[in-house]
N, C-alpha and C positions, 0 to 999 in steps of 0.2 A: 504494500500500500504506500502511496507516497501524500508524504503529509504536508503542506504548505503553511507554514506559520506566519504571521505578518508581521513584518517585526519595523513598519515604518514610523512607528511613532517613538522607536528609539532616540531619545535626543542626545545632543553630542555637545559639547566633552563631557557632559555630566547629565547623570540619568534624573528625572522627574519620577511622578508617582507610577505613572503608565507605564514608563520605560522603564524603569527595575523590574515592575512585574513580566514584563515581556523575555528581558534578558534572563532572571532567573527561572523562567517557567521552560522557556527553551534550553535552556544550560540543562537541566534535571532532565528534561526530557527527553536528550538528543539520546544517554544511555538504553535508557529505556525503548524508544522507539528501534535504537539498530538490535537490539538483542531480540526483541520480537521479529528481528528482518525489516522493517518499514523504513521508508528511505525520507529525510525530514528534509525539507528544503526553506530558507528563511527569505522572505519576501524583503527588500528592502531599497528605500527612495535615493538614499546617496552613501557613495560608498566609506563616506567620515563616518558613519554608524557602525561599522565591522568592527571596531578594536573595543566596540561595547560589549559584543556580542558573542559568542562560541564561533569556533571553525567548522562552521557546516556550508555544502552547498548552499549558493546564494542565486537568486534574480533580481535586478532590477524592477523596481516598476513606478509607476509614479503615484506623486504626492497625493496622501489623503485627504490634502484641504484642496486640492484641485480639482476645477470643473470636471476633467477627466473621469472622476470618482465613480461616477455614476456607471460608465460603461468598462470600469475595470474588470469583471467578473468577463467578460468577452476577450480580454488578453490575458487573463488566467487560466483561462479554458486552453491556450496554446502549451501552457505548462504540463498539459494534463495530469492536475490533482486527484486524488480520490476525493479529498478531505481538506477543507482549510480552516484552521482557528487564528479570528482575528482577536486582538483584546479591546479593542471596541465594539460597536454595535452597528458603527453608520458605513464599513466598508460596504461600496455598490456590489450588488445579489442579483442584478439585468442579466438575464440567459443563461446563469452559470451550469456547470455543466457536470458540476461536483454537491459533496455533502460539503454543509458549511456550518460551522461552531463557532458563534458570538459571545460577546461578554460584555455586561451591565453588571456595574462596580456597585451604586448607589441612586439612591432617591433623592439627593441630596439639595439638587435645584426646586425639586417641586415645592419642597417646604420652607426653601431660601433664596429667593430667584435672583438675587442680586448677582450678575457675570462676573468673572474673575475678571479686573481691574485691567490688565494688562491686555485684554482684547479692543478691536476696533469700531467703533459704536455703530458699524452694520452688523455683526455678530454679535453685539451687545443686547442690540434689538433681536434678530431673531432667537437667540437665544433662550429672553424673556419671553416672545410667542412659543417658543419650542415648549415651554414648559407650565404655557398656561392649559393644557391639558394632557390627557393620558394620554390619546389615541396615536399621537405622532409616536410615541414610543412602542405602542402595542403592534404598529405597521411595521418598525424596522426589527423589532425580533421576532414576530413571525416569519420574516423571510428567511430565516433560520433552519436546520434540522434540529438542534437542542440550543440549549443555553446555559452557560455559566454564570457564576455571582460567585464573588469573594468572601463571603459570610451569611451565617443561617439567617441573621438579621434583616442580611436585604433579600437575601432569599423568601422570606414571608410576607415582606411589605409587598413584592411581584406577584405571592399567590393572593393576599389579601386585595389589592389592586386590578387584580385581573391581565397582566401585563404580558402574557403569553400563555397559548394552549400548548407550548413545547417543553419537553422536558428540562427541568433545571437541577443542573450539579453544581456543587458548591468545591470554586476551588481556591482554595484560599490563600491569600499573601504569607507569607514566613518573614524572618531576618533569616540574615546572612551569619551563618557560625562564627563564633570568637574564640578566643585563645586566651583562657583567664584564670585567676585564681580560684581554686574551689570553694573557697569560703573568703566572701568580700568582709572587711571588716568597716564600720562605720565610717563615713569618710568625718574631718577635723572640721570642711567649713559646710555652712547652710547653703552652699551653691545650689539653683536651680536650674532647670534647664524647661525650654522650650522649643518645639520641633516642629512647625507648619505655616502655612499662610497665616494672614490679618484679614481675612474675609470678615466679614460682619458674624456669621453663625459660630466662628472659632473663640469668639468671646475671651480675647486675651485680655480685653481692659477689667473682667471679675478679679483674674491673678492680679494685673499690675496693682489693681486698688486694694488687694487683700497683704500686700506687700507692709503696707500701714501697720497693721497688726502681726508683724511678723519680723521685728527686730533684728538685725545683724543677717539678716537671709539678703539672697544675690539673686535675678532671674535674668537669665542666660538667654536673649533671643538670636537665635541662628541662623533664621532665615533671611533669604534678603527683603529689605525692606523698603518703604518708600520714604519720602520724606513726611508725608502727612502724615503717617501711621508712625513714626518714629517721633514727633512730636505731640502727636495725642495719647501715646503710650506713656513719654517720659512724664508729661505734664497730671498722669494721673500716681503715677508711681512717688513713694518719698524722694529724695532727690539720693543721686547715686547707687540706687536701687537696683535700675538697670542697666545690663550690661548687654550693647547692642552689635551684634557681631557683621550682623548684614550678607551672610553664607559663609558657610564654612566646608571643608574637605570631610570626605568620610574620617582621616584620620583625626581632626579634629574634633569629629562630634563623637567622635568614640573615647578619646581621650576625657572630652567634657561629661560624656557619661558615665566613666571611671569615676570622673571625683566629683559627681553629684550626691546630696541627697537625694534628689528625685525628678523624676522628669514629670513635668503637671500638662494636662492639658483639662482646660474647663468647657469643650467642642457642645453646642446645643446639638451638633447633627455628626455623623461618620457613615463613610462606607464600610471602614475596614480601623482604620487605625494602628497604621505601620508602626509611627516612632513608641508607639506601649509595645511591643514585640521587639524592639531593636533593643528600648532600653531593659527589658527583662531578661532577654538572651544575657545581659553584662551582671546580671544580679543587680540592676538600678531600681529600687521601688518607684511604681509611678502612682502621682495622684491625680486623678481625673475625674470628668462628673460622672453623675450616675445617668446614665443612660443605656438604654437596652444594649447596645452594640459594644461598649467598655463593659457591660455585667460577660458578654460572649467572649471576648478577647483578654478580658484582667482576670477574669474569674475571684478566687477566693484571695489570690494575691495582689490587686489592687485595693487603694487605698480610695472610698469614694465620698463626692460631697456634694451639694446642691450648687449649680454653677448659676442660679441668680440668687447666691449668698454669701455674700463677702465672708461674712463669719466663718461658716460652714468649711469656704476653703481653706481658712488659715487653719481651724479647727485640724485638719485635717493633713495640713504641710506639718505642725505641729509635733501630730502624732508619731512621724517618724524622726523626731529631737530625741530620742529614747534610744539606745544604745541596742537591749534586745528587741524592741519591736523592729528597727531598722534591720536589724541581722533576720529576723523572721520572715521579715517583709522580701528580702532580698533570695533566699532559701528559696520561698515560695515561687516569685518571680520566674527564678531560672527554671523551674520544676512548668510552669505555666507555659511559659514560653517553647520549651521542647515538645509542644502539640501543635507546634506550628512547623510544617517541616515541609523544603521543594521539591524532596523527593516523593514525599506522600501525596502533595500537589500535582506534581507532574503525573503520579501514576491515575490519579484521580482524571487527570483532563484524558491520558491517554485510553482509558474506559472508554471517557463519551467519545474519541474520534475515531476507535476500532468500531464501537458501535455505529455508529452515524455510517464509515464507511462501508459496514458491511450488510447494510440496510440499503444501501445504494447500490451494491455491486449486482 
């Protein structure tokens, strides 16, 4: 069987949220598919994306934001696929000639429609149309033979929703293995750290205000940032509070999760919630709100708290000021986090595309 994986929305030099899943889902899976015999081939737009990515057979093909989009599945059909998984949802499905496995991450727009900032206000707009109802989404993963989601979480909200009549496998993000002490010991200072966009729904301003009530603690932001968001952040924070890093290197956020307290995130909404798995893999206790999708991903080793209550979070960064609750918290953490694995992912995706494909053949 020959498998086509899409691997165009790899970005280069540095992976995003979509391109780590992409790169590590095909890494894990390239074993697995040649031992079954299946020949993987990775779809990709320019060839600065290869050194992201594993040594497999490659194609060109063009850009997913391009008009072309639409009748891609008609020069894929030249590749002869059995089988192609994309890790979005909107790759064009026009005449293909193959079984095809999409993936929907999150619900995350419907309930926050606000665009990622950095788009251009004609995508800004249709974006906000895209998602003033279901039905645009329910049209593009039907053209599907199955579907994937990252978590049971959004996996329920698509059956509660109604969001496809095709089958939904859940395969989920992991971290990437480290190389650590077996038993972390307290770290000396109240470092925090923080891991994601300033969207509106990631609700960093609960942290930076809960910072008031949390003496001699540090909150580490890592990503990059804007200018407006990096002055309505400081402006609510005590002064020196925060510490604004504006992107950093994998090696450095791994360092910084070393000698955290904890990594916090106060999110009203998640698809998945990579950086609570990155910092668990390290033994990093994270505090986060409580919501269904951190209850799925922190399990009994998060620490959780109301993210519209200032109180609540300090309450709660607090709790890990305790010498063994932090050693507990961190036990836990690693023990949680090893239920997130890309190997168990990958075999999981490669289920649904032996299926798919042999439902085609």
């Amino acid at each position: 069987m020959r498998i086509l994986v899409d691997c165009r929305y790899t970005r280069f030099p540095r992976h995003d949220g979509i391109s780590r899943y992409t790169a590590n889902l095909v890494t894990a899976l390239a074993p697995l598919a040649a031992e079954a015999g299946h020949e993987l081939v990775m779809i990709v737009t320019d060839e600065r994306q290869l050194p992201m990515l594993p040594e497999l057979p490659w194609r060109l093909a063009t850009s997913p934001t391009s008009a072309r989009e639409l009748t891609i599945a008609r020069r894929l059909n030249g590749i002869a696929p059995d089988v192609v998984f994309s890790p979005m949802q909107t790759i064009g499905a026009w005449g293909r000639r193959y079984g095809l496995v999409l993936t929907l991450h999150d619900l995350i727009y419907y309930r926050n429609r606000t665009p990622p900032r950095d788009l251009a206000w004609p995508i800004r707009l249709m974006w906000r149309l895209y998602h003033l109802a279901w039905w645009p989404q329910r049209m593009l993963l039907n053209r599907a033979d199955e579907v994937v989601t990252v978590s049971g979480t959004t996996r329920q909200l698509m059956i509660e929703h109604r969001l496809t009549d095709r089958p939904i496998t859940i395969v989920s993000n992991a971290a990437d293995a480290v190389e650590a002490d077996a038993v972390r010991t307290p770290p000396r200072t109240r470092d925090l750290v923080y891991m994601g966009s300033f969207m509106p729904y990631k609700n960093v301003e609960t942290v930076a205000r809960a910072l008031h009530e949390l003496p001699g603690h540090r909150l580490h932001l890592l990503s990059r940032i804007g200018d407006a968001d990096r002055e309505r952040l400081t402006a609510l924070a005590p002064a020196g509070a925060l510490v604004v890093h504006d992107g950093v290197t994998d090696a450095e956020y791994g360092e910084l999760l070393d000698g955290a307290l904890a990594l916090v995130t106060m999110s009203f909404d998640e698809g998945f919630g990579l950086p609570l798995v990155e910092a668990m893999v390290r033994g990093t206790p994270v505090v986060v709100s409580d919501i269904p999708i951190f209850r799925e991903i922190g399990g009994e080793a998060a620490v959780y708290a109301d993210p519209r209550d200032v109180a609540s979070v300090a309450a709660a960064i607090r709790e890990l000021g305790d010498p063994q609750a932090w050693t507990a918290r961190s036990v836990a953490s690693r023990e949680q986090a090893a239920t997130f694995d890309w190997s168990r992912s990958a075999q999981a995706l490669l289920e649904v595309l032996e299926r798919v494909g042999r439902a085609r053949s």
